[in-house]
N, C-alpha and C positions, 0 to 999 in steps of 0.2 A: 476805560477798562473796568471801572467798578461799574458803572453799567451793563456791562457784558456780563458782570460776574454775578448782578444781582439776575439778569434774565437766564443765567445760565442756570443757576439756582432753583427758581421759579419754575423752567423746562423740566428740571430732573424732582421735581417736590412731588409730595404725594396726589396733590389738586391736578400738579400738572397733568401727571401720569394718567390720572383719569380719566379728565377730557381726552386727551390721547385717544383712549382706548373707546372713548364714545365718537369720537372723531371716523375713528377708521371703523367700529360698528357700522354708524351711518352711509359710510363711504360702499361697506360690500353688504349693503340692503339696497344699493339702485338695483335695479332689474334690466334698464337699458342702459348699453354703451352712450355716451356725449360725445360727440365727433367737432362741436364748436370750439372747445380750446379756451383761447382767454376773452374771445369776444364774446363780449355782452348778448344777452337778446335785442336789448335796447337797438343797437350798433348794428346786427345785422338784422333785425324790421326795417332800422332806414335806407340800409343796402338795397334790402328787396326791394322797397317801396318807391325806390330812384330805376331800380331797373326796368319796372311796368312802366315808370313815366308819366301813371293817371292819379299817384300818391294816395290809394288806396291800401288800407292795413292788409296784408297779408292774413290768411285766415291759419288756426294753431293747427291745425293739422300741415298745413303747409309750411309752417314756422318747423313743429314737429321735424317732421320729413327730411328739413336740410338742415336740421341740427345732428340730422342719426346717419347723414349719408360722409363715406371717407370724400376725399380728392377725385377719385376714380371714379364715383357716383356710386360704389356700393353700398350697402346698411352694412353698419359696425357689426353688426353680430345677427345671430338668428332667429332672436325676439323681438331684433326691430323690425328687420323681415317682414316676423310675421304680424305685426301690428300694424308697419304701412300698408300690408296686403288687405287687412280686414278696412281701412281705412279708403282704400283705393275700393274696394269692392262696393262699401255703404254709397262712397259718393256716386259710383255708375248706378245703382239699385237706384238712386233718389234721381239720377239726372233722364236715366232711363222711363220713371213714373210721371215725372214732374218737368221734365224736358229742361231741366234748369242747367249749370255750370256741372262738370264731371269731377272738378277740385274739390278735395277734402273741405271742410269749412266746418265753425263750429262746431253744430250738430253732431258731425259725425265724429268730432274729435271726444265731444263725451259721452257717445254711445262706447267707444271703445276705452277710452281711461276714467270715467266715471264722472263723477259729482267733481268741483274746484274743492278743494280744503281751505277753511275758514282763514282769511288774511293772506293768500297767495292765490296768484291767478299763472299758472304752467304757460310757458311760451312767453311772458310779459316779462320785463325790468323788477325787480324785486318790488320797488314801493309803490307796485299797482297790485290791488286786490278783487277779487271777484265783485263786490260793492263798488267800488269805485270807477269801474270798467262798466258796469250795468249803470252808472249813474253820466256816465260818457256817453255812451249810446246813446240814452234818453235826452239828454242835453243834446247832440245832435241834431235827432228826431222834431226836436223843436226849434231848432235854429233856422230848418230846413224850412218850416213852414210859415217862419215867421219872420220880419226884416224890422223888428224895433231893437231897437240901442243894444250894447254890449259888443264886446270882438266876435270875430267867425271863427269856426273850426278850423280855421288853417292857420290862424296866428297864434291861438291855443296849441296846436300841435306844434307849432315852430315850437313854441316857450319851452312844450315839454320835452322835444329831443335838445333843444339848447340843455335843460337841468338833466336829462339821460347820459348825454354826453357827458357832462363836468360828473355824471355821480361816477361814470364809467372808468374817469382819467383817475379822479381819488382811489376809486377803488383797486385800479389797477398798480397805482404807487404803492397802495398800502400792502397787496398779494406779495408787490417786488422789494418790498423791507422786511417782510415777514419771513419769505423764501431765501435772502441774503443771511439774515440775525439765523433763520435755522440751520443755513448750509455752514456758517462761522461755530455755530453751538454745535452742529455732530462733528467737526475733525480736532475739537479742544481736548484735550489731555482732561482725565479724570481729574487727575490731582491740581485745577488750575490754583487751588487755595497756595498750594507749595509753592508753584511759579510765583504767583503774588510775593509770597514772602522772600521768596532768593533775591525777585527784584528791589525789594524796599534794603534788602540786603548789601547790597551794590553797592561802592563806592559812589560819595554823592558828584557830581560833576564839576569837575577844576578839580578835587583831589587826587591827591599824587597815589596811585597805585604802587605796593612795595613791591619791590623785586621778587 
């Protein structure tokens, strides 16, 4: 209980209140709806990447895509609309010239949302970064052409959806303690300080209550 009463504190304190209110700033500055829910990116790349059956990464436009579309296959709203549109449009304009794949990839992912921001790479697991992903690649690139010592790309990829997975299950315990202590913190009585005290107030237990 005094734990509750010191996070109940903490929630209602001045520090609190402001993250608060930077919380829910950042929250109505996205521009497009999320239709994923609590799964990961991580969690649904290896979805996708079981479905093809050739364990090839799904490309962020195509991550993109089905993170913005409901149950019914529609886009959440009408900015994603029109971003899968331009996105759909770049890939036929490239596969039209180029005779290549019609699917979003890449390229066309950051023609339309721009440059990565430094320390996060859009459509990845959090603790992959635009550096770290170009430094994958190129690790690749040279595995491919080369057969001396070290593990292959697929035992490396194992490793890392093994550590996406466990960051996925922590992280999702920690949403589900977080979202429990909040829902206990909004229907507490203001005055829980009172309650405290009526309780300490109590007859202590085996004493005789008077009449």
């Amino acid at each position: 209980m005094e734990r509750l009463q010191v996070r109940f504190e903490s929630h209602n304190s001045d520090e609190g209140k402001k993250w608060s209110v930077i919380a829910r700033g950042n929250w109505s500055q996205q521009k497009y709806a999320h239709s994923g829910g609590t799964k990961s990116n991580a969690r649904l790349r290896h979805e996708m990447m079981q479905e093809t059956g050739d364990g090839a990464q799904p490309s962020k436009g195509v991550v993109w895509i089905k993170t913005h579309r409901r149950k019914d296959g529609a886009l959440v709203d009408a900015e994603s609309r029109r971003a899968m549109e331009q996105l759909e449009n770049l890939a036929s304009q490239r596969a039209t010239t180029s005779g290549g794949s019609s699917v979003p990839n890449d390229d066309d992912f950051g023609q339309i949302f721009g440059e990565e921001r430094h320390g996060y790479a859009r459509t990845y697991v959090l603790s992959v970064t635009p550096s770290t992903l170009s430094m994958s690649c190129r690790n690749r690139a040279s595995e491919s052409t080369s057969t001396r010592g070290g593990c292959g790309h697929e035992d490396r990829d194992e490793r890392l959806r093994w550590i996406e997975d466990n960051l996925e299950r922590v992280t999702r315990a920690c949403s589900d303690v977080q979202y429990r202590v909040g829902r206990v913190i909004s229907v507490l009585p203001q005055n829980l300080q009172d309650i405290l005290n009526d309780d300490r107030d109590l007859p202590s237990r085996g004493a005789k209550v008077p009449d």
